[in-house]
C-alpha positions in Angstrom: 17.4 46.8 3.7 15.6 47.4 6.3 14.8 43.4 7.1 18.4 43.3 7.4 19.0 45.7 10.4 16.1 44.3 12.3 17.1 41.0 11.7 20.8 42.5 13.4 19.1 44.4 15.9 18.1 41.0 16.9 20.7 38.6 16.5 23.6 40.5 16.1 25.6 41.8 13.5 28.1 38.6 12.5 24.8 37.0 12.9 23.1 38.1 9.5 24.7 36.8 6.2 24.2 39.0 3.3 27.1 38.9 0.9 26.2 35.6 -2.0 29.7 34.4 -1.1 29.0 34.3 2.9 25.4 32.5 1.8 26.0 29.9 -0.8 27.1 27.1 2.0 23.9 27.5 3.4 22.1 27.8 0.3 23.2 24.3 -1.0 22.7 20.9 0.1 25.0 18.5 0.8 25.3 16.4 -2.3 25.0 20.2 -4.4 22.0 19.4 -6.2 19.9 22.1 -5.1 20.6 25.5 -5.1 18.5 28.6 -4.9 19.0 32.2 -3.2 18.1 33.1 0.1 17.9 37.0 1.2 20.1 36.1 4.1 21.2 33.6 6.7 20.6 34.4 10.4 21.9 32.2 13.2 20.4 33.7 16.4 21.8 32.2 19.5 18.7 31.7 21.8 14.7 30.3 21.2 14.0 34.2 22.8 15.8 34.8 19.5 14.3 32.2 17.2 11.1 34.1 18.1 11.6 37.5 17.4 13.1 36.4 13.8 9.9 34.9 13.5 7.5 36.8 14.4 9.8 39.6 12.7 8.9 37.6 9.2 5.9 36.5 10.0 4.9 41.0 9.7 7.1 41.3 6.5 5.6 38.1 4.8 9.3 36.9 4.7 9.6 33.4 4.3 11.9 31.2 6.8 14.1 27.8 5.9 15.1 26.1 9.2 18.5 24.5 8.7 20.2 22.5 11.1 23.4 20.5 9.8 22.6 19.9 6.4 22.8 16.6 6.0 20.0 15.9 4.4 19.8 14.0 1.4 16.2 15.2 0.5 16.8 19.2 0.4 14.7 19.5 2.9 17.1 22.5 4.6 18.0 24.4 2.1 16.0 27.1 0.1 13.2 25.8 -2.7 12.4 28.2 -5.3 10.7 31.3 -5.1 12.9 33.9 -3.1 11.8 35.6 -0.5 12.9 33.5 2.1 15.9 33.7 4.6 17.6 30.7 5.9 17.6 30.2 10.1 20.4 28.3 10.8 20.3 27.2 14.5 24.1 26.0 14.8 24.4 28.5 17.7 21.5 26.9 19.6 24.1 24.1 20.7 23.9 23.8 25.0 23.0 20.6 26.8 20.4 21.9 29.0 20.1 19.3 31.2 21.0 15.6 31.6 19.0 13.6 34.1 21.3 10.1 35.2 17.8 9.2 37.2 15.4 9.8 34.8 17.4 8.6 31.8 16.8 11.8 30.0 18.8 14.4 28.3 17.9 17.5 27.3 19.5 19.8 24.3 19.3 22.6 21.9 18.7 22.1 18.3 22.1 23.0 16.8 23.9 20.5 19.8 25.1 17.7 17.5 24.4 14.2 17.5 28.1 13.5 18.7 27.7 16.0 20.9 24.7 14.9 22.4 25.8 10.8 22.2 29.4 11.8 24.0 27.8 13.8 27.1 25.3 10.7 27.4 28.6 8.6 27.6 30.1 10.7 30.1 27.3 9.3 32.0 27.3 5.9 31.7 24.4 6.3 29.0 23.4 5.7 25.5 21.7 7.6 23.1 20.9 5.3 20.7 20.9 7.1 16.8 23.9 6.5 15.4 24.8 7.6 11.6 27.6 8.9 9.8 27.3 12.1 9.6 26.5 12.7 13.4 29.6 15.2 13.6 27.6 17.3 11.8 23.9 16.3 12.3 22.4 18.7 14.8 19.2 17.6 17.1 16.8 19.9 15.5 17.1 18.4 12.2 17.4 14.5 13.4 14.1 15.4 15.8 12.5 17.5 12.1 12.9 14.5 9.7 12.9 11.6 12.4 16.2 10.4 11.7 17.0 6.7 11.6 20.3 5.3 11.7 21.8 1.6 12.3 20.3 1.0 15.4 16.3 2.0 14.9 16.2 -2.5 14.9 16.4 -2.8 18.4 15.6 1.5 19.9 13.7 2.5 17.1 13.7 5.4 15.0 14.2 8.9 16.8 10.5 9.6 17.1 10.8 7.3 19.7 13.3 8.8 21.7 11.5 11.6 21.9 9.8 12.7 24.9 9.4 16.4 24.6 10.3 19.2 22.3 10.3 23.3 22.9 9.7 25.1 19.4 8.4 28.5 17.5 5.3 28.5 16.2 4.4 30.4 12.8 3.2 33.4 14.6 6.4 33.5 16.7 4.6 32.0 19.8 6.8 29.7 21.8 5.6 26.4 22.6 7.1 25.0 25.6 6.4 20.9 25.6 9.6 19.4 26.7 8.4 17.3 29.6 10.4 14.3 30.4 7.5 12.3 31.4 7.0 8.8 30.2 3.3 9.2 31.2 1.1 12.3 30.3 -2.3 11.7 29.1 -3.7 15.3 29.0 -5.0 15.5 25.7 -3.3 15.0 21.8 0.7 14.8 22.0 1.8 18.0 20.3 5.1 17.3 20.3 4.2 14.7 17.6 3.0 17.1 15.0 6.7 18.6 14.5 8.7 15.5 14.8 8.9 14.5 11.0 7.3 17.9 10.0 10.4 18.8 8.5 10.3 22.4 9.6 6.7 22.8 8.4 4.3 23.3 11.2 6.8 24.5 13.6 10.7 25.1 13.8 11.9 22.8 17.1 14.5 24.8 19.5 15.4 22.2 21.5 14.1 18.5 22.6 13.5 16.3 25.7 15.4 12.7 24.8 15.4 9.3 26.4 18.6 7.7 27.5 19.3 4.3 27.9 22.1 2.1 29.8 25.3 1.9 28.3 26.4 -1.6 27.0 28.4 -3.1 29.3 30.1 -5.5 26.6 29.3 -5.8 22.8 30.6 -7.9 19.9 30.7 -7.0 16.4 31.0 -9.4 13.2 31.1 -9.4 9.7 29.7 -11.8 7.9 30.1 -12.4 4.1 26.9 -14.2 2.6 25.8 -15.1 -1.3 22.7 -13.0 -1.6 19.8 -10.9 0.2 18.2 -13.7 0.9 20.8 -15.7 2.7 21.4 -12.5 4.5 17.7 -12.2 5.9 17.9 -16.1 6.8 21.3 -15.1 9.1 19.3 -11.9 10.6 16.3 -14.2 11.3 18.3 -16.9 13.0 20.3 -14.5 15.4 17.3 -12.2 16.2 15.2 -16.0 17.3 18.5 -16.8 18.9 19.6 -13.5 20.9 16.5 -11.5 20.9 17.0 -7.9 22.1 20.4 -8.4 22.2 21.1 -8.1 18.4 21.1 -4.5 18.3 22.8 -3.8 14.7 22.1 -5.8 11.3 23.3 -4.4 8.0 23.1 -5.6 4.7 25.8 -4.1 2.3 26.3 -5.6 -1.4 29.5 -6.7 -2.4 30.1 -3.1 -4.5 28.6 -0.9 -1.7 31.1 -2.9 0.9 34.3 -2.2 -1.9 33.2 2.0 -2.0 33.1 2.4 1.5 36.3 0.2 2.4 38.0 2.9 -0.2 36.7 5.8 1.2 37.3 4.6 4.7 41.3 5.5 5.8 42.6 2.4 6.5 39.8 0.6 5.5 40.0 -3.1 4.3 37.8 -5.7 3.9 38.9 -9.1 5.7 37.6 -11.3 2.9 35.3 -11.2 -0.5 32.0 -11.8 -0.4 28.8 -11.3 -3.1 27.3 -9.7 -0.1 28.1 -9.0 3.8 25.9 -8.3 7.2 27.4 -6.2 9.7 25.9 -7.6 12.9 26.5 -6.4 16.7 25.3 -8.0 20.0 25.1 -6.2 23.4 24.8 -6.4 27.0 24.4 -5.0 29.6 26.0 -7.0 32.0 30.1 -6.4 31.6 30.8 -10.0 32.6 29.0 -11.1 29.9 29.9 -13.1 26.6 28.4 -11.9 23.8 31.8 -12.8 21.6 31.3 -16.4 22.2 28.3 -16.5 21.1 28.6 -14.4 17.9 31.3 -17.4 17.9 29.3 -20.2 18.5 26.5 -18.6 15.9 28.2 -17.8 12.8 30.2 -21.2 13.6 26.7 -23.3 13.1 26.2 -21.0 10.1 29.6 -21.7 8.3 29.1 -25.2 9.0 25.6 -25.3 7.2 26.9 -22.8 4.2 24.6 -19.8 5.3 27.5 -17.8 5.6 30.6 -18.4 3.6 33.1 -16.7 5.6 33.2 -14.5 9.1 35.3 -12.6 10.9 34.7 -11.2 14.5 36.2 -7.9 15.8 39.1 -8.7 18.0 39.0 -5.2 19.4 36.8 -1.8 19.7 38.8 -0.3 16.9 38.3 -3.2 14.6 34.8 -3.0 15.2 34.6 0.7 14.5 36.8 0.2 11.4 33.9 -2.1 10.2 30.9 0.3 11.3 33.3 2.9 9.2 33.1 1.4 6.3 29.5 0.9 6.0 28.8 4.5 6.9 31.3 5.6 4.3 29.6 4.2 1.0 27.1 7.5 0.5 30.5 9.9 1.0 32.0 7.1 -1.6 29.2 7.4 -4.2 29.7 11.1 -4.3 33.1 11.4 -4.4 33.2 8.8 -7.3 29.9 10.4 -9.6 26.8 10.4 -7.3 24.3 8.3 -7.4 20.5 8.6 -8.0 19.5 7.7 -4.4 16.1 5.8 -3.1 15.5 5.2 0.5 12.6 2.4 0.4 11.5 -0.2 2.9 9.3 -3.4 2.5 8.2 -6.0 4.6 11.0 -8.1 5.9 9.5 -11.1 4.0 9.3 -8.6 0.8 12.9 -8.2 0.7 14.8 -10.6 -1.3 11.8 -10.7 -4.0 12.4 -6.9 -3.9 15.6 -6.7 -4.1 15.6 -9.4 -7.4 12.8 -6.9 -8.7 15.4 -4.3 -8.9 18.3 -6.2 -9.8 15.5 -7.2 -13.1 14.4 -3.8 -13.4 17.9 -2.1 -13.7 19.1 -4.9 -16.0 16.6 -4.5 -18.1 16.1 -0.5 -18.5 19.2 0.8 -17.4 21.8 -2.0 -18.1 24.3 0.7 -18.3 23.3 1.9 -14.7 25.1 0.1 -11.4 23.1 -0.9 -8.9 24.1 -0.2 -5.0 22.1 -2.1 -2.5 23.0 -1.2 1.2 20.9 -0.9 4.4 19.0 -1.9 7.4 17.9 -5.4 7.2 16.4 -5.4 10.5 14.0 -2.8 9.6 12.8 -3.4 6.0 15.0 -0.2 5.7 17.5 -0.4 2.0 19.0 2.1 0.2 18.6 1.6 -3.9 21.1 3.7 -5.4 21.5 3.8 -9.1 25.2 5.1 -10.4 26.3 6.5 -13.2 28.2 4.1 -15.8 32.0 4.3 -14.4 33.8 7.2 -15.1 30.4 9.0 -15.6 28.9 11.8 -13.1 25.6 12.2 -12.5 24.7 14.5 -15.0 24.9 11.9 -17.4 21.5 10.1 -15.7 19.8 13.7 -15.9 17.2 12.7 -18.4 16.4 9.1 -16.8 16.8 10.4 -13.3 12.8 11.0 -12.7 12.2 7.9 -14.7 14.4 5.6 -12.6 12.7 7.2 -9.1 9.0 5.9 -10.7 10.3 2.7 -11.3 12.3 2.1 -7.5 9.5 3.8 -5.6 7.0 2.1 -7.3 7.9 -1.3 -6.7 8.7 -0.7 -3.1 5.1 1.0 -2.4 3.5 -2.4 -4.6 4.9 -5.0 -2.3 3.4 -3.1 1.0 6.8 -0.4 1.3 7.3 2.4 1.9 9.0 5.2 -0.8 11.0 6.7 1.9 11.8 4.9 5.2 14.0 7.6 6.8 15.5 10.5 4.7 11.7 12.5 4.5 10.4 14.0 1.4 12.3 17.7 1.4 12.1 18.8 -2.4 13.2 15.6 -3.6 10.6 13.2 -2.9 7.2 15.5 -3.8 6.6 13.6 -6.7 6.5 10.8 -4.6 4.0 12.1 -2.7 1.4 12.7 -5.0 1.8 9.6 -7.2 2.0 7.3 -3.6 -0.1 9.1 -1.0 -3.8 9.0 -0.5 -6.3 12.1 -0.9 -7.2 11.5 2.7 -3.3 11.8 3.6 -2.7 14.8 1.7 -6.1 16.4 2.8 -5.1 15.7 6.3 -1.7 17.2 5.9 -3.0 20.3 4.5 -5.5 21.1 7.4 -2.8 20.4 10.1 -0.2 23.3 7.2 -3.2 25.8 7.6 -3.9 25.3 10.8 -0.4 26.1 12.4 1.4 28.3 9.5 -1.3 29.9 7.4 0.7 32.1 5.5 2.7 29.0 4.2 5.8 30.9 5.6 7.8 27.8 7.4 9.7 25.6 4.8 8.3 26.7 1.8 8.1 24.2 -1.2 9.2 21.1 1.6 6.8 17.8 2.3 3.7 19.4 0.2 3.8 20.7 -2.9 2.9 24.3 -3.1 0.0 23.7 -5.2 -1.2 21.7 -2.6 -1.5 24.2 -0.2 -4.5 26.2 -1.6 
């Protein structure tokens, strides 16, 4: 095939995957719920590259899916249906261009991986502050394409704000070179804004300007067992009045979410039961300080008024990770145990617990076979609804009710002010969201800004928009 030599000619000839055996890993998404063929994968190895590919398709009327990790849990980096298309896979864009101890900025390649990326700001006395479980995989094109969240968006915010300039490949093949490191630059609209979120849409990012922050110079982390959602947004609210800035994690995991991920964590084990638990963390920067004693001192006062019935501080840095471990394993514990039909909504703070009794109402009622999962970020609004299969059950056996039990999440989340997804993106999985929660003016803007930068509909096909959208 003639796409296929060019394609070579450009990146090289390991570099093009033809064979449906070398393919499928890239044609798949993470949980394996989407699958559809791709005429190859190509992983060039520079943005001079990423270009020519483009451009290269662009002629042809190829269609391109940039993929970075896969992590995704929205299919937004795999193929959608229609063929046609060839996955980009920028895992060989992986340098660290540049790190800048002065101007507390780093900059890196799309395929460079979260860890990665977090371990050479360490080496410098720096933080980058997303943090999720997957971030061994996770590459920065992807996180910077969806606006990643993570366990720390309460006191850095999500990764839109770390983001302070981007390089990528426009539709025609055009590279767009934005990846200043200024803090200031009022010259006009903020470009690099258009492809952080975009999901590979508008433009496929090649590598990304990032802020850096000092490195904690001493940090405390506590789990706290509580009776319910509410008592858990009473304990955040006290502590953030209390320490301010200085609580930089707050996670909300119900009582079965905490039991997967202590199982699926190697030598996980939880140090009490509890209906529910919050996974707090203070820090510091000052090394002398004590921010122990007063995780101490805090959940003390709340033991002694029955906030919180039991507490346990982390006597050392791997105890603390042990605990960060087993929150971030309870999505790989729902799909090694079934799957799970998975929501990622946020409300209002205040919104919460009546949200959260909503659903506990709205699963007993229409899917009392159903269990209900409730884990997230409290500090944000941020919760993950997941809705598993009746035990010893896989997912298939919720493939009728699936779409039914979407509506009925999303829906209350969007009625009480919410969002229908807080930090995963829409991919293929969330389009029907889209239409039934989004306004005309929304979509209508949306599709100007698609025909404007990628008339052809060639980046992402079938991702964020539906096709019949487009027209």
């Amino acid at each position: 095939m003639a796409l296929f030599a060019a394609l070579r000619e450009i990146a090289g000839e390991g570099a093009v995957l033809t064979a449906p055996a070398d393919r499928a890993a890239y044609e798949t998404d993470w949980r394996q719920l989407s699958r559809h063929t791709a005429l190859c994968a190509v992983m060039p190895q520079s943005t001079a590259e990423v270009a020519a590919i483009v451009k290269l398709c662009a002629g042809a009327g190829v269609k391109i899916v940039p993929q970075g990790g896969n992590t995704g849990l929205v299919a937004g980096g795999v193929p959608a249906p229609g063929g046609n298309q060839i996955i980009l896979n920028l895992r060989r864009l992986h340098q660290i261009r540049a790190l800048d101890p002065v101007g507390d900025t780093i900059t890196a390649e799309a395929g460079a991986t979260l860890h990665a990326v977090r371990e050479a700001a360490a080496r410098a006395n720096k933080l980058f502050p997303i943090s999720f479980g997957a971030e061994g995989s996770a590459q920065i094109g992807g996180i910077v394409s969806t606006n990643a969240g993570g366990m720390q968006v309460l006191s850095y915010g999500s990764t839109r704000a770390q983001v302070l300039g981007l390089e990528a490949v426009l539709a025609d093949g055009r590279i767009w070179n934005g990846l200043g490191a200024l803090r200031k630059d009022n010259t006009g609209l903020d470009l690099k804004q258009l492809f952080i979120g975009a999901e590979g849409t508008l433009g496929i990012i090649t590598a990304a300007t990032l802020r850096l922050y000092p490195a904690p110079g001493a940090q405390a982390c506590a789990l706290a067992g509580v009776a319910d959602v509410a008592a858990a947004l009473e304990l955040f609210t006290r502590l953030r009045r209390q320490c301010g800035p200085a609580l930089t994690l707050c996670e909300f995991i119900g009582g079965p979410a905490m039991q997967l991920g202590a199982a699926h964590t190697p030598g996980g084990r939880l140090p009490f039961a509890a209906p529910a638990y919050v996974l707090l963390e203070l820090s510091a920067l000052d090394a002398a300080a004590t921010p122990t004693a007063t995780l101490e001192r805090l959940l003390g006062e709340t033991l002694e008024s029955g906030l919180t019935q039991d507490a346990v501080i982390a006597q050392s840095t791997r105890e603390a990770q042990n605990f960060i471990a087993m929150r971030e394993a309870v999505s790989e514990g729902e799909l090694r145990e079934g799957g799970a039909v998975k929501h990622d909504i946020a409300v209002p703070l205040a919104a919460i617990p009546e949200a959260v009794a909503a659903i506990e109402a709205l699963v007993a009622e229409k899917y009392p076979d159903c269990r209900l999962n409730i884990f997230g970020h409290l500090g944000d609004g941020n919760l993950h609804i997941n809705i598993r299969p009746p035990a010893g059950q896989t997912l298939a056996s919720l493939a009728t009710r699936k779409a039914a039990i979407t509506t009925d999440i999303e829906a209350l989340a969007v009625a009480r002010g919410g969002s229908f997804s807080a930090e995963h993106g829409i991919g293929q999985f969330r389009l029907a969201g889209m239409r039934a929660h989004k306004s005309a003016v929304d979509l209508d803007l949306m599709r100007a800004l698609k025909a404007a930068l990628d008339p052809q509909n060639l980046l992402n096909p079938g991702k964020l928009l539906p096709e019949k959208d487009l027209s």
